[in-house]
C-alpha positions in Angstrom: 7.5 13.3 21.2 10.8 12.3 19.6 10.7 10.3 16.4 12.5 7.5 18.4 9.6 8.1 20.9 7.1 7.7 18.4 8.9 4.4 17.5 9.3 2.8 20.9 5.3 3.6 20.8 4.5 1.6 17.8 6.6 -1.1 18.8 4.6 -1.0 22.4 1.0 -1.1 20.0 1.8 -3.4 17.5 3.2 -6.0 20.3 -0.2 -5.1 22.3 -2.4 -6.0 18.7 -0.2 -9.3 17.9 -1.6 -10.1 21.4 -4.7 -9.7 20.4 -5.3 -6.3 21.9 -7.7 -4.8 19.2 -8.4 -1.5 21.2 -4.2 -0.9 19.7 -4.8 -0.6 16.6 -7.2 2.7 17.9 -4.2 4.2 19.8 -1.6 2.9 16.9 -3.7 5.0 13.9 -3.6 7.5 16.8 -0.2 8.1 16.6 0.9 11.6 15.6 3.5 10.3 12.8 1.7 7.5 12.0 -1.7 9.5 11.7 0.5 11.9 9.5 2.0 9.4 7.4 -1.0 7.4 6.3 -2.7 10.7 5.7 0.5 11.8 3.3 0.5 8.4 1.6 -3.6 8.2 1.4 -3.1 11.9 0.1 -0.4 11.1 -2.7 -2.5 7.8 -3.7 -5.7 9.8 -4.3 -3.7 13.0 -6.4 -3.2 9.7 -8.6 -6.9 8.8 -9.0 -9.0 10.6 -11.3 -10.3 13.9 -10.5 -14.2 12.9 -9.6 -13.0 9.9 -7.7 -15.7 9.3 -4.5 -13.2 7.9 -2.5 -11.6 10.5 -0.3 -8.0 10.4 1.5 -9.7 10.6 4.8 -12.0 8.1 4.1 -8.9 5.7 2.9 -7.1 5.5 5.9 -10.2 4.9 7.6 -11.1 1.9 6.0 -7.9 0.5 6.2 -7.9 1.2 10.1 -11.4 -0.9 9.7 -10.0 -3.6 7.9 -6.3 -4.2 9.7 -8.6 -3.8 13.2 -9.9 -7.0 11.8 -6.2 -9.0 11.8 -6.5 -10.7 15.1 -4.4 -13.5 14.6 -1.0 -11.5 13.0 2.2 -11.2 14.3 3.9 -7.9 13.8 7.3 -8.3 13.4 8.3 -4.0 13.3 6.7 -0.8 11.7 8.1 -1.7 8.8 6.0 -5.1 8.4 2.7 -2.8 9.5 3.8 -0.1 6.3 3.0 -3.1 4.2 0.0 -4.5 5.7 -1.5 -0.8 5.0 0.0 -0.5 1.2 -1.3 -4.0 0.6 -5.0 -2.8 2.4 -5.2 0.5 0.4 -4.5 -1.9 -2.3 -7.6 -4.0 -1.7 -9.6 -1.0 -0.9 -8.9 1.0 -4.2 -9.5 -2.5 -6.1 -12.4 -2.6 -4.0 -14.1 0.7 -4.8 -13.6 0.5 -8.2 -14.7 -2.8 -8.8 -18.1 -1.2 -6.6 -19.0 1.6 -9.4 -21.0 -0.2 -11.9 -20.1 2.2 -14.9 -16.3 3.1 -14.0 -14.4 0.3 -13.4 -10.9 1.6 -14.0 -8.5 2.8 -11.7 -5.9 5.6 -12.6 -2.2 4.0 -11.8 0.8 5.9 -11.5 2.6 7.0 -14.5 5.4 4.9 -14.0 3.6 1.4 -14.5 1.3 1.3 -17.8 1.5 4.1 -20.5 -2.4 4.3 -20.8 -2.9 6.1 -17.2 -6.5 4.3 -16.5 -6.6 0.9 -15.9 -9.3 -2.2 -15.2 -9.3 -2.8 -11.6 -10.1 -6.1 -12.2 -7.1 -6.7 -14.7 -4.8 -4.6 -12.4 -5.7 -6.7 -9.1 -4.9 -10.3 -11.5 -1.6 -8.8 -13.3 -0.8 -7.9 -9.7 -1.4 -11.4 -8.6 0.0 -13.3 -11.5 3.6 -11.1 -10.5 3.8 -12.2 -7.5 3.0 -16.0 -8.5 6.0 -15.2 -10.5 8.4 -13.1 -8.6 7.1 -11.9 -4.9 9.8 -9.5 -4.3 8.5 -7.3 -7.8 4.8 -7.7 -6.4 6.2 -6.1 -3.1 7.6 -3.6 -4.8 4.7 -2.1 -6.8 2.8 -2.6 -4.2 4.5 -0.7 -1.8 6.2 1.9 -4.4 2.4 2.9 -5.6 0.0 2.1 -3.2 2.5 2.9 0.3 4.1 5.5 -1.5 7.7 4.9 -0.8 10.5 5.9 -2.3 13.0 3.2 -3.9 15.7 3.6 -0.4 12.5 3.3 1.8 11.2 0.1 -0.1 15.3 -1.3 -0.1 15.7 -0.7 3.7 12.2 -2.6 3.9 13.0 -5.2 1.8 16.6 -5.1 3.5 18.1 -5.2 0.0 19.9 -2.8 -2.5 18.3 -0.1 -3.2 20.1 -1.2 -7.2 18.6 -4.4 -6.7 14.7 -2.7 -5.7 15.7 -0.6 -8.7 16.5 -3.4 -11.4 13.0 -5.4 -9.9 11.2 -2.0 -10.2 11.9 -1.9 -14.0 11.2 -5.8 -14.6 7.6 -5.2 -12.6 7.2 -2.2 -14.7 7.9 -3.3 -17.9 6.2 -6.7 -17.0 3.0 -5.0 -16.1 2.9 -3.0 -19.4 2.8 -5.9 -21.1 0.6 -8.0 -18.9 -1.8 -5.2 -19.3 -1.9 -4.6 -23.0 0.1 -1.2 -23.2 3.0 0.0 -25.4 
C-alpha cells in the first residue's frame, strides 16, 4: 500500500469513527503506518522513562487505542488532528501511571524541558495546564514535541505555522516550564 494509500485509508476510518463507527478505531490502529508510527513514538517516549519503568511501549499504544475508542462524539478533522488526540492520550496515560505507583511519583521528561531529568507527575500535568491557560499554542507544542514525538517541521506543518515561529514558542515553553517547575 502506497503512503497516499495509507492516507486515503485513514481519512476513510476517521470519517467512519466521527460517525460513530467505534469498530474504526480497530481497523484505524490497524493500519500498517499508523500501527508503525505509534509504535516508534510509544518506543521513543518510553527510551525517555526511567530504566525500571512498568509501563511498556506495547502496552502504551494499547491504552491509548482503549481510551480514543472511547471518543464517540469527536469530529476528526485529518490525521493530523488524530496525531494529537494520541500525544495528548499518551500524555494522560504516562501522568496516569505515575500518579498510580504509590512510592515513585516522578516521571523522567525529555532533556530539553527541565534540567533535573525526573519530574512530579502531578506538578508536570499542572505546569502543563497552567501553559496552556496562558498560551495554547506552547502547551501544543510540548505536548506534541515530547509526548507525539515530532520534530519542530512536523509540529509547524501541524500547527500550520513557521517552523521559526514553533521554534521561538518551543523556547518560551521550555524555559517557562523550567521555571514553573523549580529548575535552574
Amino acid at each position: 500500500m502506497s503512503d497516499s494509500e495509507s492516507m486515503e485509508e485513514v481519512d476513510r476510518l476517521l470519517e467512519r469513527a466521527s460517525r460513530g463507527d467505534t469498530s474504526a478505531y480497530g481497523e484505524l490502529f490497524a493500519v500498517p503506518a499508523v500501527a508503525a508510527e505509534l509504535k516508534a513514538i510509544a518506543l521513543g517516549q518510553m527510551k525517555q522513562e526511567r530504566p525500571n519503568h512498568t509501563l511498556q511501549a506495547t502496552a502504551l499504544v494499547n491504552e491509548a487505542y482503549m481510551r480514543i475508542r472511547r471518543l464517540t462524539r469527536i469530529q476528526w478533522r485529518d490525521n493530523k488532528h488524530f496525531r494529537g488526540a494520541v500525544a495528548h492520550t499518551f500524555r494522560r496515560i504516562l501522568i496516569d501511571h505515575a500518579r498510580s505507583r504509590p512510592s515513585k511519583k516522578h516521571v523522567t521528561l525529555h532533556t530539553d524541558i527541565p534540567a533535573d531529568p525526573t519530574v512530579d507527575a502531578g506538578d508536570l500535568n499542572e505546569a502543563l495546564d497552567e501553559l496552556a491557560e496562558l498560551d495554547e499554542r506552547q502547551a501544543k507544542i510540548v505536548e506534541l514535541k515530547y509526548f507525539a514525538g515530532m520534530t519542530m517541521q512536523e509540529i509547524a506543518d501541524y500547527l500550520e505555522m513557521s517552523k521559526r515561529t514553533v521554534e521561538g514558542d518551543w523556547t518560551m515553553a521550555r524555559t517557562w516550564l523550567k521555571d514553573r517547575l523549580g529548575n535552574d
